[in-house]
N, C-alpha and C positions, 0 to 999 in steps of 0.2 A: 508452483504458484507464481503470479508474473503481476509484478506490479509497476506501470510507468510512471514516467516524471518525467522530468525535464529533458534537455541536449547536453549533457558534459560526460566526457567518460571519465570513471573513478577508479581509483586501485583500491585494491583491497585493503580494509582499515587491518584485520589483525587475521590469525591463521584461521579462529575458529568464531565466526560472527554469523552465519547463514548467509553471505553475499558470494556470489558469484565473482571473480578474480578481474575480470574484464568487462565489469556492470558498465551501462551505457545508458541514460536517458532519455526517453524520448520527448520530443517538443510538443505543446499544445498546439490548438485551430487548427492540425491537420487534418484529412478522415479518416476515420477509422481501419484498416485493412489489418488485420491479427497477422497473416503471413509478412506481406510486406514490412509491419512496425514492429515482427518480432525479435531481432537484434537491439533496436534500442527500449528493451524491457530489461529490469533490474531481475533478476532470480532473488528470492528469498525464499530460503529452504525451512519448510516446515518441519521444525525441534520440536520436544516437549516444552519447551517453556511458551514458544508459540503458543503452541494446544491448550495451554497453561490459565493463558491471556486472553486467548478467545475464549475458552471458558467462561471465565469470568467476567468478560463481556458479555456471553450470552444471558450468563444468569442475572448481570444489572440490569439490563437490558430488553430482554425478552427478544432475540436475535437466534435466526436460526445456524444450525451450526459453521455450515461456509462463509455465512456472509460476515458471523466471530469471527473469524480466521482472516478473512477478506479485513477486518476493522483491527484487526492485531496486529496486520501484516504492513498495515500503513505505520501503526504508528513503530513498527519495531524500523522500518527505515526513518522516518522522522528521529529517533533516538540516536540512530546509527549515521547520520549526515549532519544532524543537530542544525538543520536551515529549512526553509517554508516545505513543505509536503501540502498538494493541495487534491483532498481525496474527491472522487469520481465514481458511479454508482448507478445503473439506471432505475436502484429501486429509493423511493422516496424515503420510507423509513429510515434506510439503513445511513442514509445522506441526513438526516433528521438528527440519528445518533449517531454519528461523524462528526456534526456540530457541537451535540452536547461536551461531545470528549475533547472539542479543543479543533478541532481542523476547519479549515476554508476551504470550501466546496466549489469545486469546478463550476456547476451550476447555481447560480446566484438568486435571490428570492427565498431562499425556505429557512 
């Protein structure tokens, strides 16, 4: 699972966190291209505790199960950078309850 941010490259916080050793951020306003922006995409590796999270997202929620995962995965790097994470989503719901939990939404208005 690939989830972007910002432009800063980070070392890795500790051996065993689910970040990739050489995570990279990517910048917002550019467009969109998955091949070309896939270097500065963070890896976070889906754990059980992940699974865990999304879960439990799904069932407060009523979220289907990727988009849990998709909503776990942000905030496990929000936890793991402890600075702004601002989640993104083309489905409205899921941007709905992205808010409810606490995040600033790329797209603004909802």
């Amino acid at each position: 699972m690939r989830v972007p941010v910002r432009s800063m490259k980070r070392e890795r916080p500790s051996s065993d966190d689910g970040m990739r050793e050489d995570c990279q951020r990517g910048s917002t306003g550019e467009s969109f291209n998955l091949d070309a922006d896939w270097a500065r995409y963070l890896v976070v590796e889906v754990t059980n505790s992940l699974i865990q999270e999304g879960a439990r997202l799904a069932e407060a929620h009523r979220l289907r199960a990727y988009d849990a995962v998709h909503l776990a995965s942000a905030a496990f790097v929000h936890r793991q950078l402890a600075e702004r994470v601002v989640f993104a989503s083309w489905d409205l719901n899921l941007e709905k309850v992205a808010k409810r939990e606490g995040f600033e939404l790329l797209r603004s208005g909802l």
